[in-house]
N, CA, C and O atoms as a DFTB+ gen file, in Angstrom:
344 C
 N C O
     1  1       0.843      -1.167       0.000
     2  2       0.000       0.000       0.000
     3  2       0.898       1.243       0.000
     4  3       2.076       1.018       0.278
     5  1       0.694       2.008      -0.157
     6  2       1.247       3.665      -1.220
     7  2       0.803       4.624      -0.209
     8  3      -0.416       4.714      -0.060
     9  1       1.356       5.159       0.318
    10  2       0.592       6.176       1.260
    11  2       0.396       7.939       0.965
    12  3       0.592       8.653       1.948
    13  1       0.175       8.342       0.193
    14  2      -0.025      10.141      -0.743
    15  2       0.069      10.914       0.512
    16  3      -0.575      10.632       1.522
    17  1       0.961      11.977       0.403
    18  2       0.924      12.465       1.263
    19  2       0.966      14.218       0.327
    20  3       1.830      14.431      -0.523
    21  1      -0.311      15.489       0.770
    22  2       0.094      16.575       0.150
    23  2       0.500      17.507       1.080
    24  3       0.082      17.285       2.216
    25  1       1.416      18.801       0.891
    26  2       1.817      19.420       1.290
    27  2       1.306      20.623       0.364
    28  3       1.108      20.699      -0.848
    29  1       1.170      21.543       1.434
    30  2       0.438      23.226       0.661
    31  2       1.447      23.531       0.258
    32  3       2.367      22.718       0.350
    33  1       1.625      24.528      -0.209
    34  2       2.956      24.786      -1.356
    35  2       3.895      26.310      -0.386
    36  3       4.771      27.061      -0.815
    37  1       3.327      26.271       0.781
    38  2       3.672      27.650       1.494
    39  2       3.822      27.265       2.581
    40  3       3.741      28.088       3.493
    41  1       4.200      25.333       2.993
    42  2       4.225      24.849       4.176
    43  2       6.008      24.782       4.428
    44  3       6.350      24.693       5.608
    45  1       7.040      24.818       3.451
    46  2       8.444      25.242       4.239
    47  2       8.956      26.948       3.737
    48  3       9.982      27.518       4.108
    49  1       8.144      27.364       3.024
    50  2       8.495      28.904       3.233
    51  2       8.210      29.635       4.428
    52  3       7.012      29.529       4.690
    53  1       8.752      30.247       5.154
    54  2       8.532      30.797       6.666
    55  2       8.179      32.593       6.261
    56  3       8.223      33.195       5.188
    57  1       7.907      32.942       7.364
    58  2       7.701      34.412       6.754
    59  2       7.504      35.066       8.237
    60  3       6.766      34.591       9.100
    61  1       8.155      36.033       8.350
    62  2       8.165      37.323       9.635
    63  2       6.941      38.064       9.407
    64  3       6.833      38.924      10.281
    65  1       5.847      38.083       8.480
    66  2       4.804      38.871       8.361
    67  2       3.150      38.165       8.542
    68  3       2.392      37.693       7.694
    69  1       3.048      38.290       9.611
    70  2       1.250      37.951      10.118
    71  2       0.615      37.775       9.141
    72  3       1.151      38.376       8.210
    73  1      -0.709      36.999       8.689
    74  2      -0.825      37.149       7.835
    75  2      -2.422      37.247       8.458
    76  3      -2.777      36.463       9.339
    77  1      -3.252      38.185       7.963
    78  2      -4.774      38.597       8.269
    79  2      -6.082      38.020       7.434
    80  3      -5.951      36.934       6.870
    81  1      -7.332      38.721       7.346
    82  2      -7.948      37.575       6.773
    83  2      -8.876      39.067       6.723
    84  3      -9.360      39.414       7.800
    85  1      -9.072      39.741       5.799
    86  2     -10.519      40.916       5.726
    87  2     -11.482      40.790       4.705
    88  3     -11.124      40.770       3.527
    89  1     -12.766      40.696       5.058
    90  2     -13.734      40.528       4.204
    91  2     -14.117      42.043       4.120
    92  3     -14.616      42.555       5.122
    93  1     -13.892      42.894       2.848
    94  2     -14.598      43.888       2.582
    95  2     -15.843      44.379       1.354
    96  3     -16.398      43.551       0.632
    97  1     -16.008      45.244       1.324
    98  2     -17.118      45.316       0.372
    99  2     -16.718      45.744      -0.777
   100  3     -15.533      46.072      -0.823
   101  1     -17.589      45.889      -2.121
   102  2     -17.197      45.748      -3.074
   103  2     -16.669      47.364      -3.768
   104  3     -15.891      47.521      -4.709
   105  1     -17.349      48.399      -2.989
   106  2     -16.294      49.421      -2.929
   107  2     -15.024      49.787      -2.502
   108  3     -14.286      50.518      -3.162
   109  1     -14.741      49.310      -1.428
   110  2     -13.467      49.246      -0.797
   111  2     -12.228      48.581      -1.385
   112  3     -11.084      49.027      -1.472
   113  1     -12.763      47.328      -1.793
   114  2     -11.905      46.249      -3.035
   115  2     -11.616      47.285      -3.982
   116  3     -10.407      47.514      -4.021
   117  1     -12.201      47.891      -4.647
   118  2     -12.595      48.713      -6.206
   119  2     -11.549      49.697      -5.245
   120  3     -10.394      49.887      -5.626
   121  1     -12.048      50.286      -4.000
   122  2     -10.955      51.463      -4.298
   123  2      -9.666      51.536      -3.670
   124  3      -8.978      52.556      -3.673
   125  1      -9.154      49.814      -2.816
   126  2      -8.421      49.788      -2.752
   127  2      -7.262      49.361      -4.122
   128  3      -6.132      49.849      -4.142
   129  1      -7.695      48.512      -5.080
   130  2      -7.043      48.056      -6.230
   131  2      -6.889      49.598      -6.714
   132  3      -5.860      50.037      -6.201
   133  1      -7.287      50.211      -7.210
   134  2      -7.555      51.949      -7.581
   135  2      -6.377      51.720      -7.250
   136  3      -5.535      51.109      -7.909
   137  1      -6.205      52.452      -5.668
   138  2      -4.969      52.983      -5.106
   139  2      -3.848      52.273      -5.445
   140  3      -2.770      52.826      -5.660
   141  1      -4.100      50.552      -5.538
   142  2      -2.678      50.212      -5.533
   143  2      -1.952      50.117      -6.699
   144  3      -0.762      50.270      -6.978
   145  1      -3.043      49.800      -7.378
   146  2      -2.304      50.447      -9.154
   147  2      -1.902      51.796     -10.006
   148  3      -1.339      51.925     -11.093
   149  1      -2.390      52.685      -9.124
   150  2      -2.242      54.268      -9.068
   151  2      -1.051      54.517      -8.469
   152  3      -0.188      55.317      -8.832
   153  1      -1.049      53.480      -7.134
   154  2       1.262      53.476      -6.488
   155  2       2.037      52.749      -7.084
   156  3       3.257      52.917      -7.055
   157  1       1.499      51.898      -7.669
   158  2       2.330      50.357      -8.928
   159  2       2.888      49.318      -7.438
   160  3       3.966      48.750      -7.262
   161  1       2.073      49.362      -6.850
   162  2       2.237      48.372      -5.842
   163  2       1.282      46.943      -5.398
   164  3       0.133      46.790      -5.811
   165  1       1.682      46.379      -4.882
   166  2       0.711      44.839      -4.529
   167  2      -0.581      45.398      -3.864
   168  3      -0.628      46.309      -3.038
   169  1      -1.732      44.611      -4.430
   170  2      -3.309      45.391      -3.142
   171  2      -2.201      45.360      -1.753
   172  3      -1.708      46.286      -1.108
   173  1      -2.100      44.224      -1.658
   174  2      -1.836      43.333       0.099
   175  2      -1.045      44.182       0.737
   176  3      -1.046      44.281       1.964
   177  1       0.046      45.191      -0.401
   178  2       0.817      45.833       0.102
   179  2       0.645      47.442       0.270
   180  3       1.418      48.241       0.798
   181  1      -0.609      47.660      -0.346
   182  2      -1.479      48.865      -0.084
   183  2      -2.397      48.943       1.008
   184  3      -2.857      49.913       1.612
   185  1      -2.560      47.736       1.127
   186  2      -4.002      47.388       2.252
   187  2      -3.132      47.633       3.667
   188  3      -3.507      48.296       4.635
   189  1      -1.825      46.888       3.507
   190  2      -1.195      46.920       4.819
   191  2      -0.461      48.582       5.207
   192  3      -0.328      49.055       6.336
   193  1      -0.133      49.119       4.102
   194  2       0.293      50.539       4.661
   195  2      -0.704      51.462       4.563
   196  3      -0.347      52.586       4.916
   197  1      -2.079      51.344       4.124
   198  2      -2.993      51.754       4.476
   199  2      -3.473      51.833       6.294
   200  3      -3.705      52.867       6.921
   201  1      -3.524      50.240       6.887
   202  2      -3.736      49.806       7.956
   203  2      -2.625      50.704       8.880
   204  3      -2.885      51.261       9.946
   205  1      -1.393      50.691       8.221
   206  2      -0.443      51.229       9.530
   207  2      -1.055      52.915       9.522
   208  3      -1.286      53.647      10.484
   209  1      -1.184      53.146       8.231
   210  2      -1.240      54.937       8.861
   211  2      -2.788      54.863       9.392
   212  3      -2.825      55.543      10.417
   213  1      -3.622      54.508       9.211
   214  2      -4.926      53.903      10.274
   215  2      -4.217      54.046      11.691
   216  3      -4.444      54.965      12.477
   217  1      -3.402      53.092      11.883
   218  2      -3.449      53.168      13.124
   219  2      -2.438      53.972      13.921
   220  3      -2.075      53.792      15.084
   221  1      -2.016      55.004      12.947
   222  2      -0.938      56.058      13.435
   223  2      -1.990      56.983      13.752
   224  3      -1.996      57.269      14.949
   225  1      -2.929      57.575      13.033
   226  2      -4.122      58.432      13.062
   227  2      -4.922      57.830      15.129
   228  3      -5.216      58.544      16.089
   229  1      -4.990      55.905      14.908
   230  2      -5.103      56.430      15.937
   231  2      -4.764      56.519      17.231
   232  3      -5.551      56.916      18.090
   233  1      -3.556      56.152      17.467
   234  2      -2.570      56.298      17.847
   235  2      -2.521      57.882      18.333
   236  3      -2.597      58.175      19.526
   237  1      -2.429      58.568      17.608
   238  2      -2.522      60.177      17.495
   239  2      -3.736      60.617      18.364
   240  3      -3.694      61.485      19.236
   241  1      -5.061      59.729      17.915
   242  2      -6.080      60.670      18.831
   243  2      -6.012      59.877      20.251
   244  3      -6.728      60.696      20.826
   245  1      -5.828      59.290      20.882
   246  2      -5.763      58.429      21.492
   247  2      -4.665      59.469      22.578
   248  3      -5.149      59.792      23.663
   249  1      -3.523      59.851      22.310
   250  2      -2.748      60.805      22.712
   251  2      -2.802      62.086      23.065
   252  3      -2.137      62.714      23.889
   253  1      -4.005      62.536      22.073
   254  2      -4.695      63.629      21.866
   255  2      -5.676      63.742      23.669
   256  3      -5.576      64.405      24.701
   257  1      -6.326      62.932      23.266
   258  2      -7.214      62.483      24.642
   259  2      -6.465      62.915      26.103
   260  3      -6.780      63.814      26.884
   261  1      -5.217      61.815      26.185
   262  2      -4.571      61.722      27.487
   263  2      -4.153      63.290      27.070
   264  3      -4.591      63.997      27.977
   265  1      -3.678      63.879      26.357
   266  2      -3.062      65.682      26.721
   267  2      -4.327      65.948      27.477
   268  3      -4.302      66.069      28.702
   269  1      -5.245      66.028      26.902
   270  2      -6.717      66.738      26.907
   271  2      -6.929      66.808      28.282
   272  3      -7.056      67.802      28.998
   273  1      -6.956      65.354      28.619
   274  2      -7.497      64.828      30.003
   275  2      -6.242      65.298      31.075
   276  3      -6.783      65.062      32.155
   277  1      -5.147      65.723      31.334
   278  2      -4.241      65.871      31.908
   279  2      -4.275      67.638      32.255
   280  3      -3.827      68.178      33.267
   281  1      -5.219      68.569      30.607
   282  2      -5.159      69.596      31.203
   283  2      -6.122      70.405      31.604
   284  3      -5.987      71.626      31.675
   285  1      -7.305      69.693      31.935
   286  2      -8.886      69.984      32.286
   287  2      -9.328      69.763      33.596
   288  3      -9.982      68.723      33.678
   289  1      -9.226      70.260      34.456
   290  2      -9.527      70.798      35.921
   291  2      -8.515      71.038      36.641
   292  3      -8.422      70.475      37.732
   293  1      -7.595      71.865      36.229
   294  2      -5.918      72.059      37.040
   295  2      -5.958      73.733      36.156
   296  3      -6.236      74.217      35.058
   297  1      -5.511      74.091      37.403
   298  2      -5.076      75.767      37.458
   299  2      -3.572      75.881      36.759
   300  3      -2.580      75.602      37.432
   301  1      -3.461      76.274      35.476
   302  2      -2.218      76.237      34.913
   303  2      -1.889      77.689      34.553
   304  3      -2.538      78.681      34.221
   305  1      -0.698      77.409      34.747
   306  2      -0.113      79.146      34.261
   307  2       0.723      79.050      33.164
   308  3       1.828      78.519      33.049
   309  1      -0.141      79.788      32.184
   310  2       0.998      79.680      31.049
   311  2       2.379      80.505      30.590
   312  3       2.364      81.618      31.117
   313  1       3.026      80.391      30.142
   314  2       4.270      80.883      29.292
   315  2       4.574      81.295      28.086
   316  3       4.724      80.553      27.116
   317  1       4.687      82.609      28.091
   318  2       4.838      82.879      26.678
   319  2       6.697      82.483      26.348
   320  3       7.664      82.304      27.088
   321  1       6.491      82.483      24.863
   322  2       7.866      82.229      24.465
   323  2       9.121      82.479      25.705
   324  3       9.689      81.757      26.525
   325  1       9.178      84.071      25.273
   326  2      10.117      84.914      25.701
   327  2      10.099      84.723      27.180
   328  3      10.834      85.529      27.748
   329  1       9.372      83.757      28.102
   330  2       9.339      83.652      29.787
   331  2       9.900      82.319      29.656
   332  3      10.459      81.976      30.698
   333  1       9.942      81.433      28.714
   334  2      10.426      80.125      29.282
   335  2      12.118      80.960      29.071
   336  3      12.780      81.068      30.104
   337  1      12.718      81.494      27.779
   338  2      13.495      81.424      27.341
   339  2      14.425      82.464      27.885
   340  3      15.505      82.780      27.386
   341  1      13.771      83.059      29.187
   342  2      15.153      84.046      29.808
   343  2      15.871      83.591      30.501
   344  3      16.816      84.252      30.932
């Protein structure tokens, strides 16, 4: 007896990059391909530097917040230029 054995074709290539799974809609597809052929780049590789500045934006408000919250019920005295800098 013969025993078949298959292997996926991406089972000894290794890779440092996560790999995700997004179901989007049929505009988003349309205007992500747009974009990525408008940079001459891969979707996968538009989708993903899309995602990072996503999450620099929120990252940003998120930061935004904690300032916010740090300077809202405290008696502060401010400084003009020329007072920090004598």
């Amino acid at each position: 007896m013969t025993q078949l054995i298959h292997f996926w074709y991406t089972y000894f290539m290794t890779t440092t990059k996560t790999r995700i799974n997004i179901t989007a809609d049929r505009d988003v597809k349309k205007s992500l391909v747009a974009a990525a052929k408008r940079d001459g780049m891969p979707t996968a590789s538009k989708a993903a530097e899309l995602l990072r500045l996503a999450l620099e934006l929120e990252e940003d408000l998120a930061l935004s917040d904690l300032a916010d919250s740090r300077l809202t019920g405290k008696k502060i005295k401010w400084l003009s230029h020329r007072q920090v800098w004598k």
